[in-house]
Backbone as a chain_set.jsonl record, in Angstrom:
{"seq": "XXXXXXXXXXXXXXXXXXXXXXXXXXXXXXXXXXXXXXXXXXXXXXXXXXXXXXXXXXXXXXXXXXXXXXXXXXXXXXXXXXXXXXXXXXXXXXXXXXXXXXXXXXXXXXXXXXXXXXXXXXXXXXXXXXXXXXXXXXXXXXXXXXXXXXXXXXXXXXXXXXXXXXXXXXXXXXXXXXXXXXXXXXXX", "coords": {"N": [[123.636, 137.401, 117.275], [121.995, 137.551, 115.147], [122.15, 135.179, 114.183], [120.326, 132.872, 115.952], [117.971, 133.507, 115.873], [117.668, 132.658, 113.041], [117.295, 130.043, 112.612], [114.328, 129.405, 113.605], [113.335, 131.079, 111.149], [113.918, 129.743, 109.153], [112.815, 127.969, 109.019], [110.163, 128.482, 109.305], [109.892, 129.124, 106.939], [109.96, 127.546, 105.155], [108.302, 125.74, 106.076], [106.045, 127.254, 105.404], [106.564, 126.988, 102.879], [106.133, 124.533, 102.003], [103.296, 124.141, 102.686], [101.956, 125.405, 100.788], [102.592, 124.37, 98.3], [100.705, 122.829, 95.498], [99.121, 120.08, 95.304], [98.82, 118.792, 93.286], [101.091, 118.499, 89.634], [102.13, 118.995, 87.003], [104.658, 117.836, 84.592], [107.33, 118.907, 82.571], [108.262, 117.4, 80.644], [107.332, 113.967, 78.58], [107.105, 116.366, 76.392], [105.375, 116.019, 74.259], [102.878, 114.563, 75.072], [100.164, 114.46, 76.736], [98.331, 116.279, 79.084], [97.369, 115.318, 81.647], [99.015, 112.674, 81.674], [100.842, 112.94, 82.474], [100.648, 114.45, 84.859], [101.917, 114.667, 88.201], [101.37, 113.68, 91.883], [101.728, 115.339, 95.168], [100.665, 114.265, 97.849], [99.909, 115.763, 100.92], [98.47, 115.338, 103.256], [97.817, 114.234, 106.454], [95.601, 112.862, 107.662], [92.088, 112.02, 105.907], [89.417, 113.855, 105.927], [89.143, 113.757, 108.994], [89.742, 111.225, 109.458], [92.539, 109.385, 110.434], [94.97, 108.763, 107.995], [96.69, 106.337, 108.016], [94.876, 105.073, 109.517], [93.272, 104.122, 107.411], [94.614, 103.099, 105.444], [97.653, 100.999, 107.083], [100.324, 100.947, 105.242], [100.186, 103.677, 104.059], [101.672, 106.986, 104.131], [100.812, 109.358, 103.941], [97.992, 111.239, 102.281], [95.853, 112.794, 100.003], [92.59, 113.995, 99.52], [90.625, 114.224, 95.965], [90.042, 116.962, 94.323], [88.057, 119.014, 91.841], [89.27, 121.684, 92.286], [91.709, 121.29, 92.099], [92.824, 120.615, 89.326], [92.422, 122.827, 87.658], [93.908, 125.079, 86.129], [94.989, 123.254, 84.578], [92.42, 121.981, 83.197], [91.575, 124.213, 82.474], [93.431, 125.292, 80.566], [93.409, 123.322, 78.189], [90.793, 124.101, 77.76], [88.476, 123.386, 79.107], [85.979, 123.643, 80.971], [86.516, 123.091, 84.313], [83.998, 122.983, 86.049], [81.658, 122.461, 84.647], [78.828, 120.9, 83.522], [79.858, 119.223, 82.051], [82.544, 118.504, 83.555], [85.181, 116.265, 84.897], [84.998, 114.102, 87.201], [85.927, 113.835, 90.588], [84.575, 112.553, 93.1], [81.601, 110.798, 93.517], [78.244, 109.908, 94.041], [77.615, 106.719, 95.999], [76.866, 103.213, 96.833], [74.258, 102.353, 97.985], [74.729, 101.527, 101.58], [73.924, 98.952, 104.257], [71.637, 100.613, 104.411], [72.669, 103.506, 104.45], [73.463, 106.184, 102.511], [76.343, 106.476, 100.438], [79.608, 108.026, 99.486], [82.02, 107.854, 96.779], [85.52, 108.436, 96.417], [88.103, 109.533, 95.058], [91.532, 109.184, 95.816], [94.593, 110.954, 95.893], [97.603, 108.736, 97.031], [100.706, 108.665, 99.224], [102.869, 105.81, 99.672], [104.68, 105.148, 102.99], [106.729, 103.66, 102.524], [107.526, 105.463, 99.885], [106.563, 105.008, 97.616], [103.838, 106.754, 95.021], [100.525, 106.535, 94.951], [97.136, 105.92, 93.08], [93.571, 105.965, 94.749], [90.2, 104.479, 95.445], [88.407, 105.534, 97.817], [85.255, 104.435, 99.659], [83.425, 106.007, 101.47], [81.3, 106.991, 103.74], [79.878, 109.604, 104.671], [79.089, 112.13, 106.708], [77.319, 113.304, 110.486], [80.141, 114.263, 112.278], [83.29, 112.145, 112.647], [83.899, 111.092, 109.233], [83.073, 107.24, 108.103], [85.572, 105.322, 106.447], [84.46, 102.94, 104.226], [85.529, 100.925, 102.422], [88.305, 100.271, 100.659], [90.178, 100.587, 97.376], [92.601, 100.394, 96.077], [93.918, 101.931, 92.384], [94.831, 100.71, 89.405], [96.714, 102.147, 86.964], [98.34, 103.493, 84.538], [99.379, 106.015, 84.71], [99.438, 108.584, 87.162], [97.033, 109.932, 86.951], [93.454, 109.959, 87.229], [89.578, 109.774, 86.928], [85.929, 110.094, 88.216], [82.963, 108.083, 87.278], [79.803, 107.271, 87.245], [77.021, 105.839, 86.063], [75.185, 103.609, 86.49], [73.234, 102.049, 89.931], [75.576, 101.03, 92.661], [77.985, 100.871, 91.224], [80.925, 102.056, 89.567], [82.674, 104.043, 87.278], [86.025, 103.787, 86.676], [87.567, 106.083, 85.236], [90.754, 106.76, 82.789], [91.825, 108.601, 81.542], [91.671, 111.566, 79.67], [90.525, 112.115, 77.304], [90.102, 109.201, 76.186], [89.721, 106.159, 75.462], [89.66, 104.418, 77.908], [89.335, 102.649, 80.618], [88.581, 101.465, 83.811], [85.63, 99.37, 85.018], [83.906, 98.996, 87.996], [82.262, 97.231, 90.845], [80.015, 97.058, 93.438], [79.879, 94.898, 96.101], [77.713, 93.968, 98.071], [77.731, 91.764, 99.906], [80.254, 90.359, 100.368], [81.327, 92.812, 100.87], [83.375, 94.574, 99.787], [84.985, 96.044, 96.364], [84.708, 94.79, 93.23], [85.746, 93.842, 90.333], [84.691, 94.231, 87.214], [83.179, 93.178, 84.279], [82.53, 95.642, 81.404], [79.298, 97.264, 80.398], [77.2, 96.158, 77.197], [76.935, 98.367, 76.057], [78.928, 100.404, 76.38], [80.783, 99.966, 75.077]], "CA": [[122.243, 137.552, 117.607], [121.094, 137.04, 113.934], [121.876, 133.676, 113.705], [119.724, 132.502, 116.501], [116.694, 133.628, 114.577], [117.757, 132.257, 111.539], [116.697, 128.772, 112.69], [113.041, 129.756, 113.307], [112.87, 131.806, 110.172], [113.998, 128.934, 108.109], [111.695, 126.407, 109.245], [108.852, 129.076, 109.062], [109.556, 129.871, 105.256], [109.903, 125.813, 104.169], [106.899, 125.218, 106.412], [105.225, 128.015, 104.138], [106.778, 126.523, 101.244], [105.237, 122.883, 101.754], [101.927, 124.438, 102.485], [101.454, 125.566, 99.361], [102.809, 123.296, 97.54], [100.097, 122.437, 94.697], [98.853, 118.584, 94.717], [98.765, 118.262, 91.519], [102.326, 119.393, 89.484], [102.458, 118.562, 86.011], [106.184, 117.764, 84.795], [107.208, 119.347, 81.64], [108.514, 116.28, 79.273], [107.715, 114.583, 77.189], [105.502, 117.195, 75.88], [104.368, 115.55, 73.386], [101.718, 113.679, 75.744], [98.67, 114.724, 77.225], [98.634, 116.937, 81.08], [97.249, 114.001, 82.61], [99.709, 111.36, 81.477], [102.642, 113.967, 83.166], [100.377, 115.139, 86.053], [102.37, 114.226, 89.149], [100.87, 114.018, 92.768], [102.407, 114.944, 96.122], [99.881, 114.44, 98.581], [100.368, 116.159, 102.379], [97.428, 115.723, 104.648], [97.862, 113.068, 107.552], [94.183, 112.691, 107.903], [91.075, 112.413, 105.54], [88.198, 113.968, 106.371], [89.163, 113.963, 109.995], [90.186, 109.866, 109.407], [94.168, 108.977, 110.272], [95.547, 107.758, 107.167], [97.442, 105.294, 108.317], [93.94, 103.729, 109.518], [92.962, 103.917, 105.9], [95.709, 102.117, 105.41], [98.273, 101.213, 107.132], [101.421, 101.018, 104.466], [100.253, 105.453, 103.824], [102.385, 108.13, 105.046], [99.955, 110.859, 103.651], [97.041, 111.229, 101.202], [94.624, 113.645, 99.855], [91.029, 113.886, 98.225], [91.019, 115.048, 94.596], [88.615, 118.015, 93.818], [88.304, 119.855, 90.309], [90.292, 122.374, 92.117], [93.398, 120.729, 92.007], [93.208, 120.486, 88.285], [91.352, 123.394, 87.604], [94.25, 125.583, 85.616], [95.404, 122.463, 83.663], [91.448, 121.904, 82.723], [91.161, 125.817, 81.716], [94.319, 125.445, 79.621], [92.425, 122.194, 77.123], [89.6, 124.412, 77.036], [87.633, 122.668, 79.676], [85.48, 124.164, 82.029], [86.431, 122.036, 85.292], [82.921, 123.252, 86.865], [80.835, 122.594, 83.929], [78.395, 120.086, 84.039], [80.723, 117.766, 81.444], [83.644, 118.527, 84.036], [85.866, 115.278, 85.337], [84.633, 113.691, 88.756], [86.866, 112.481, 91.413], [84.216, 111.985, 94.065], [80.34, 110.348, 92.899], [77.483, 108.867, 94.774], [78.111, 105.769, 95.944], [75.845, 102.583, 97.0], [73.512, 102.163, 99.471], [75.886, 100.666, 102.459], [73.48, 99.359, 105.243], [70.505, 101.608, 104.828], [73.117, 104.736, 104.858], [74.021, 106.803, 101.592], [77.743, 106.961, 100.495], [80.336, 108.199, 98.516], [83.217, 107.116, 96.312], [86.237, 109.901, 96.45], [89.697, 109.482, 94.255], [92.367, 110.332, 96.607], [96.09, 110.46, 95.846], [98.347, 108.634, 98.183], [101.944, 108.106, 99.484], [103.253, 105.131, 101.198], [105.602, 105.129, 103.984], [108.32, 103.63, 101.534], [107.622, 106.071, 98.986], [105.945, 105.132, 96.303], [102.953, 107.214, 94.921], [99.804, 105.994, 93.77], [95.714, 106.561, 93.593], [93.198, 105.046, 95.16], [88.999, 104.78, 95.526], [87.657, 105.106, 98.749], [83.896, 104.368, 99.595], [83.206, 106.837, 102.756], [80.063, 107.204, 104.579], [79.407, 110.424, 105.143], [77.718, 112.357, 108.095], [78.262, 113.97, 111.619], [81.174, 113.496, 113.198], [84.197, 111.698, 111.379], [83.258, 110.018, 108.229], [83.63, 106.113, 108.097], [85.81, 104.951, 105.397], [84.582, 101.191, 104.129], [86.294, 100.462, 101.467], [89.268, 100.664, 99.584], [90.622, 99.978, 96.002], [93.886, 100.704, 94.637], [93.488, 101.609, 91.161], [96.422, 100.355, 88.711], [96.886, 103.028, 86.157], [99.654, 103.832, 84.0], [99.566, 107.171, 85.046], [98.852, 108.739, 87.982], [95.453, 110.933, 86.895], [91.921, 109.135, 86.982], [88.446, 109.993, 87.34], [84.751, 109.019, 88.112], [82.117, 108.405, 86.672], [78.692, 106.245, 87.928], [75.526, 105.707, 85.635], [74.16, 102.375, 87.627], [73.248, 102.234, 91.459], [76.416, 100.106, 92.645], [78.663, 100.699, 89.968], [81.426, 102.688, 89.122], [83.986, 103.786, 86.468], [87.663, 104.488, 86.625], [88.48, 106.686, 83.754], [92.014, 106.75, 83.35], [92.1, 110.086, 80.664], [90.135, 112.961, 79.651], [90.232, 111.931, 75.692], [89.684, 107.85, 75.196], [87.93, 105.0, 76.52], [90.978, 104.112, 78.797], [88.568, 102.732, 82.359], [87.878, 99.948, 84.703], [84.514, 99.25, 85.882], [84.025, 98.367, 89.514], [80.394, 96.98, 91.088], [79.853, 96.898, 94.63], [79.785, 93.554, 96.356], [77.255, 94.024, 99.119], [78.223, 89.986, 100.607], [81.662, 90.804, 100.446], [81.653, 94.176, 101.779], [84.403, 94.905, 98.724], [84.402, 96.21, 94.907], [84.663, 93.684, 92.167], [86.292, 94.462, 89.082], [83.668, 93.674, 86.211], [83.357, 93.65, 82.27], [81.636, 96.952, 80.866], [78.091, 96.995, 80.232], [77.466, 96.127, 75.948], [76.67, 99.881, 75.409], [80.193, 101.343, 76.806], [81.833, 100.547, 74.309]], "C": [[121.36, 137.142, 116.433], [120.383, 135.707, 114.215], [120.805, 132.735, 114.91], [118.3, 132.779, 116.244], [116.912, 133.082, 113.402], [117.192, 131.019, 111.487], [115.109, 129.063, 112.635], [112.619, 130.352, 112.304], [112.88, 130.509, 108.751], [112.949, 127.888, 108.129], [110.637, 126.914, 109.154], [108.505, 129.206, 107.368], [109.687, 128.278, 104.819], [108.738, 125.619, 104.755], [105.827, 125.867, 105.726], [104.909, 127.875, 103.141], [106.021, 124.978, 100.873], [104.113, 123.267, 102.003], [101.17, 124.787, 101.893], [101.901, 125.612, 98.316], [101.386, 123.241, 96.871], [100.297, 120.909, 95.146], [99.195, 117.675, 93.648], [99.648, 118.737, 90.364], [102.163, 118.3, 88.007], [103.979, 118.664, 85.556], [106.062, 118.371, 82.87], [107.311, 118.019, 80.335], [108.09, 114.894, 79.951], [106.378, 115.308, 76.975], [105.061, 117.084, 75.078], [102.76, 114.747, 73.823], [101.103, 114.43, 76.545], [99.191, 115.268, 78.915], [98.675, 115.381, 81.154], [98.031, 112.848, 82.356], [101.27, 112.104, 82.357], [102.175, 114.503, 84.118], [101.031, 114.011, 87.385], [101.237, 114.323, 90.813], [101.695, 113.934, 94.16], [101.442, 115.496, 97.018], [100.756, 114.831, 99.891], [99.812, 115.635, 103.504], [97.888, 114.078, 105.139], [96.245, 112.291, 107.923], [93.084, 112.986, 106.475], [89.839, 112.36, 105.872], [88.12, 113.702, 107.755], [89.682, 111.972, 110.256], [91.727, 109.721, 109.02], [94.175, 108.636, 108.943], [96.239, 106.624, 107.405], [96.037, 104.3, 108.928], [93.323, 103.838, 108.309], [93.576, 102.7, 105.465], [97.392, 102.523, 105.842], [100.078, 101.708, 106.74], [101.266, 103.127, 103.913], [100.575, 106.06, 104.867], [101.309, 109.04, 105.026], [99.46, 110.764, 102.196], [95.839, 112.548, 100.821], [93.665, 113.557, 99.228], [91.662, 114.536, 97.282], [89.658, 115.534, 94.602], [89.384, 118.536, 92.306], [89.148, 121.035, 90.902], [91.458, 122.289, 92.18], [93.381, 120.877, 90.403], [92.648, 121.647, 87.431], [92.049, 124.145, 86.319], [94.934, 124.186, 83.836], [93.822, 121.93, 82.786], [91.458, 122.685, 81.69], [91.856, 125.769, 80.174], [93.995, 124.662, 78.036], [91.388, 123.219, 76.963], [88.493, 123.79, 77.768], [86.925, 123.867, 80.727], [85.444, 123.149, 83.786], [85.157, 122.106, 85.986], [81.543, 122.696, 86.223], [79.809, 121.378, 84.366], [78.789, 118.596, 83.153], [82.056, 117.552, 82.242], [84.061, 116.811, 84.511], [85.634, 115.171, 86.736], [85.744, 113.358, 88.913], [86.249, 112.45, 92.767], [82.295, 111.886, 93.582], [79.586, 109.816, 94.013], [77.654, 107.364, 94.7], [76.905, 104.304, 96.349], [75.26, 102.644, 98.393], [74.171, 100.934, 100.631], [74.349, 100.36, 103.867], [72.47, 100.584, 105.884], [70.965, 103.033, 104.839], [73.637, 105.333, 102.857], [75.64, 106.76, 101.4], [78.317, 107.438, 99.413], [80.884, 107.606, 98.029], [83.783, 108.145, 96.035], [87.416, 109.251, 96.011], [90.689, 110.164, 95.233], [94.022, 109.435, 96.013], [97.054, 109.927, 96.888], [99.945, 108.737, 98.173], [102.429, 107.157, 100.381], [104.657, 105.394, 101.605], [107.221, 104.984, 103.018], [108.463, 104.385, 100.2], [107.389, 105.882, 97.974], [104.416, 105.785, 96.354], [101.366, 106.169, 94.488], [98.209, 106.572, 94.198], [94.855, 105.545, 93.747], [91.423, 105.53, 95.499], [88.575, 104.527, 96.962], [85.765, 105.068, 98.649], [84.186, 104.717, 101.394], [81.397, 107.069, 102.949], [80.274, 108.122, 105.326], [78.781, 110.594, 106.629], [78.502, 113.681, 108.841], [79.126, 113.558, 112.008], [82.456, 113.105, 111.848], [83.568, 110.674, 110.414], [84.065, 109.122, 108.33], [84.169, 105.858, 106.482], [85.233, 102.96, 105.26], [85.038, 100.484, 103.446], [87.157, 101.3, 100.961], [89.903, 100.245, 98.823], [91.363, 100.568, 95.561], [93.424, 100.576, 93.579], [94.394, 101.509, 90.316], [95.769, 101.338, 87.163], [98.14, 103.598, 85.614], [100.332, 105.382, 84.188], [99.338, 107.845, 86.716], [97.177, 109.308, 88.087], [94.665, 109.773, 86.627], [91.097, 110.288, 87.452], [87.325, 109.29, 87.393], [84.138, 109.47, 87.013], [80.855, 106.996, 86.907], [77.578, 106.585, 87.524], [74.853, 105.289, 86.376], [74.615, 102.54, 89.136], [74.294, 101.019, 91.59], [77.778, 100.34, 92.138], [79.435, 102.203, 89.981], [83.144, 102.44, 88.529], [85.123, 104.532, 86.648], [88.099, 104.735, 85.236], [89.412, 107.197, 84.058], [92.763, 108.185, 82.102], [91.122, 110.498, 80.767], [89.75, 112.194, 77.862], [90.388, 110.545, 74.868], [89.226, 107.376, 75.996], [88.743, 103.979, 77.197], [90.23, 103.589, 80.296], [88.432, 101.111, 82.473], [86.767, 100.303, 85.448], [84.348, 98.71, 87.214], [82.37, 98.342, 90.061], [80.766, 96.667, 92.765], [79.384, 95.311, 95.533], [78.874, 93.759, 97.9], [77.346, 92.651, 100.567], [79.267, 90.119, 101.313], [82.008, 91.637, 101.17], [82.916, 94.92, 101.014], [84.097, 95.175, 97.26], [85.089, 95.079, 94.231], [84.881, 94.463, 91.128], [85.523, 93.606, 87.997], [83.382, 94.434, 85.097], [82.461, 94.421, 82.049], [80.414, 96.438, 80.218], [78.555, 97.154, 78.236], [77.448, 97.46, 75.437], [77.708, 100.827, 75.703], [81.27, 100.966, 75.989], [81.336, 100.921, 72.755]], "O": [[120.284, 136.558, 116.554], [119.249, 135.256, 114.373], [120.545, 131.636, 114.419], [117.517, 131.893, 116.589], [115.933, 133.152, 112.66], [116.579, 130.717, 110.463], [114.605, 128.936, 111.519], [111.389, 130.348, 112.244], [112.143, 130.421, 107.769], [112.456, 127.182, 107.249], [109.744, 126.106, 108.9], [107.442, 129.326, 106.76], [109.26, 128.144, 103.672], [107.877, 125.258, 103.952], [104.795, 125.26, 105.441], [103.916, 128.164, 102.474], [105.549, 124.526, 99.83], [103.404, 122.521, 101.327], [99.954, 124.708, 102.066], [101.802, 126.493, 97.462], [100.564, 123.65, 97.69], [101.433, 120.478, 95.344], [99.59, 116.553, 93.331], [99.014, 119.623, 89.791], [102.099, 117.072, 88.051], [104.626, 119.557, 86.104], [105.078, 118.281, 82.135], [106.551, 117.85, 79.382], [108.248, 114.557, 81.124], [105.197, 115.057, 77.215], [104.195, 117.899, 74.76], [101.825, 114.471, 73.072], [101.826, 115.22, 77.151], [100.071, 114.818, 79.649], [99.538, 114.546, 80.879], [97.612, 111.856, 82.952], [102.377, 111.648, 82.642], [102.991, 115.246, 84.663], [100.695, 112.832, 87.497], [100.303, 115.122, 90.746], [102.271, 112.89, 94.468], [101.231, 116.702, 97.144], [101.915, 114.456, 100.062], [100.417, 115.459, 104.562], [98.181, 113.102, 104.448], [96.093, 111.183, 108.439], [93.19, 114.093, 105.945], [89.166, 111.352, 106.091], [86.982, 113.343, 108.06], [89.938, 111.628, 111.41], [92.2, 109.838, 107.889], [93.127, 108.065, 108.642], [96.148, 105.857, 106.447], [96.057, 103.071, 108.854], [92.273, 103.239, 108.543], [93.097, 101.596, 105.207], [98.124, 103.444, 105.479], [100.843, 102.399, 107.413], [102.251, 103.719, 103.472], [100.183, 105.968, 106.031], [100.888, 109.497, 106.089], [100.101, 110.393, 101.213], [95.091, 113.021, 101.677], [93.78, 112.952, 98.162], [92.707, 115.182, 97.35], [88.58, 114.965, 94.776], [90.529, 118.504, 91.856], [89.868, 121.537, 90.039], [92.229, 123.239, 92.32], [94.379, 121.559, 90.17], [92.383, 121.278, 86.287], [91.336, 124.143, 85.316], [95.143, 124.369, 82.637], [94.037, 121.458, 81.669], [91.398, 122.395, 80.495], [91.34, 126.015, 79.084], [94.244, 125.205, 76.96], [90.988, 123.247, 75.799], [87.472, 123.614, 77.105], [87.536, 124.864, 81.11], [84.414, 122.652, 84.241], [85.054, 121.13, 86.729], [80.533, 122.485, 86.895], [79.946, 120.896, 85.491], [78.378, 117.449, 83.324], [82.777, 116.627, 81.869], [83.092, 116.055, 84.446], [86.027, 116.067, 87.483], [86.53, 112.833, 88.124], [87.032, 112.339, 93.71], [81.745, 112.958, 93.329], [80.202, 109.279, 94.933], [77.808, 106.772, 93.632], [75.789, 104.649, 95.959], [75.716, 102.908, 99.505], [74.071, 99.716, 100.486], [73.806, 101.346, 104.365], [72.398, 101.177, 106.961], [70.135, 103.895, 105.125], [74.193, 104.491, 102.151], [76.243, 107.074, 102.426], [77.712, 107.364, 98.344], [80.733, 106.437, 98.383], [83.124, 109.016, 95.468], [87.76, 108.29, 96.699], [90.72, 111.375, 95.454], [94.413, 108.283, 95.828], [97.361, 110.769, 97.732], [100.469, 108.895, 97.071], [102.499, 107.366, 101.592], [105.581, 105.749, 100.873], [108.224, 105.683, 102.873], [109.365, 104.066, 99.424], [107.968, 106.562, 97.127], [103.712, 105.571, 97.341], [101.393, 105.189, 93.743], [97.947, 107.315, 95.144], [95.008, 104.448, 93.211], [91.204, 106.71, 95.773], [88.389, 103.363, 97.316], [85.125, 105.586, 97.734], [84.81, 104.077, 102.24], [80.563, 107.288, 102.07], [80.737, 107.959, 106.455], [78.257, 109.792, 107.401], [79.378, 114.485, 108.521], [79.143, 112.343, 112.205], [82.552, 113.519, 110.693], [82.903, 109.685, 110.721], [85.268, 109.293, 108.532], [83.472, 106.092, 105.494], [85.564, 102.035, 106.001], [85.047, 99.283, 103.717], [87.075, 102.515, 100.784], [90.531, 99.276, 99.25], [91.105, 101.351, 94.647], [92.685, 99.633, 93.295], [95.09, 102.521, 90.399], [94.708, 101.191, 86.555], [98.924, 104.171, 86.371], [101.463, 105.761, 83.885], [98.898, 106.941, 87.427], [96.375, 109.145, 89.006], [95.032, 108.798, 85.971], [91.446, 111.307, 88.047], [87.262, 108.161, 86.906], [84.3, 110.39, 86.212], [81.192, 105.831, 86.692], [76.914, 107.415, 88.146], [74.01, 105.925, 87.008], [75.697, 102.926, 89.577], [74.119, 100.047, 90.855], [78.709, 99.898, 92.811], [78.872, 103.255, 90.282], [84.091, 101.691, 88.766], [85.163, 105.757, 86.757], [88.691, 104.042, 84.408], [89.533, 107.918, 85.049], [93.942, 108.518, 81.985], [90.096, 110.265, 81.406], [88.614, 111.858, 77.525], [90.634, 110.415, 73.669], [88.556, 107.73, 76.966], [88.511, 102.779, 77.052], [90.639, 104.253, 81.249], [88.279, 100.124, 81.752], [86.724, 101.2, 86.29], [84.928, 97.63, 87.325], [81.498, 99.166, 89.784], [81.779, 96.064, 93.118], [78.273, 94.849, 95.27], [79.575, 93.665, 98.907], [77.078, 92.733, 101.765], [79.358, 90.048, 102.539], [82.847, 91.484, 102.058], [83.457, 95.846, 101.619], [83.081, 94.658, 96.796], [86.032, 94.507, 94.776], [84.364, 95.566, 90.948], [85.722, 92.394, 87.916], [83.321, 95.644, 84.879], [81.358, 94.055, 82.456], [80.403, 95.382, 79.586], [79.52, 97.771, 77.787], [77.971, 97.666, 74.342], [77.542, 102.0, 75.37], [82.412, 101.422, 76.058], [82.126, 101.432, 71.96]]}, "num_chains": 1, "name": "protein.A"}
């Protein structure tokens, strides 16, 4: 009689166990290097923001947004305040798309064949499901990035918390795609 419960109990306590799962899993070695060069990501969700992943793109199994609370205890631990108002973006105002406001949101992905990686969407907000319109793989030696967007158009992929490690990206309103373009003379 047990064992005929044992099947439903097991699949209830792993389905428990992948649900809270952490995002964001830093690995211990080598510990000589920085969280974010050892922060791992194992995204879950099938959908962002109510948008399939797989129509994101199709080569993703599963992806998630990045908020400061994914990184929030590995912030605390540096001495950071992830909330502050010097905290690390991973979602910024984005350009004016067509008369409509948007974002730009850092989300971690996984494709289908298993490799990890992160990536910038540009979403248009609202009611209903938000439209994604773009998207930019971002090549990084690590997995961790963040934003960061002075100029209307424009934004940077910082790829640490502690150097001047980023790619700039400008909005191609023609195109309908971002453009990878050389840092203004005052960034560096």
């Amino acid at each position: 009689m047990t064992l005929r419960f044992a099947g439903p109990v097991l699949v209830a306590l792993l389905a428990s166990a992948c649900a809270t799962r952490p995002l964001v899993t830093v690995v211990p070695e080598p510990a000589n290097h920085a969280w974010w060069l050892r922060a791992r990501f194992e995204p879950r969700a099938t959908s962002l923001d109510g948008v399939p992943v797989r129509a994101v793109n199709p080569a993703w199994c599963v992806a998630d947004v990045l908020t400061p609370a994914d990184f929030d205890a590995y912030e605390r631990a540096d001495g950071r305040d992830p909330w502050g108002p010097d905290a690390a973006r991973y979602s910024v105002p984005g350009p004016h798309v067509d008369g409509r406001a948007t974002r730009v949101e850092l989300v971690a992905y996984r494709e289908c064949a298993g490799p990890t990686g992160t990536a910038m969407l540009l979403v248009v907000p609202g009611a209903g499901t938000p439209r994604v319109l773009a998207l930019q793989a971002i090549a990084t030696p690590a997995a961790y990035a963040m934003l960061d967007s002075d100029r209307p158009g424009h934004v940077r992929v910082v790829h640490c918390q502690d150097c001047d490690a980023f790619d700039d990206y400008r909005w191609d309103p023609v195109a309908r795609r971002w453009s990878a373009v050389d840092p203004p003379d005052d960034a560096l």
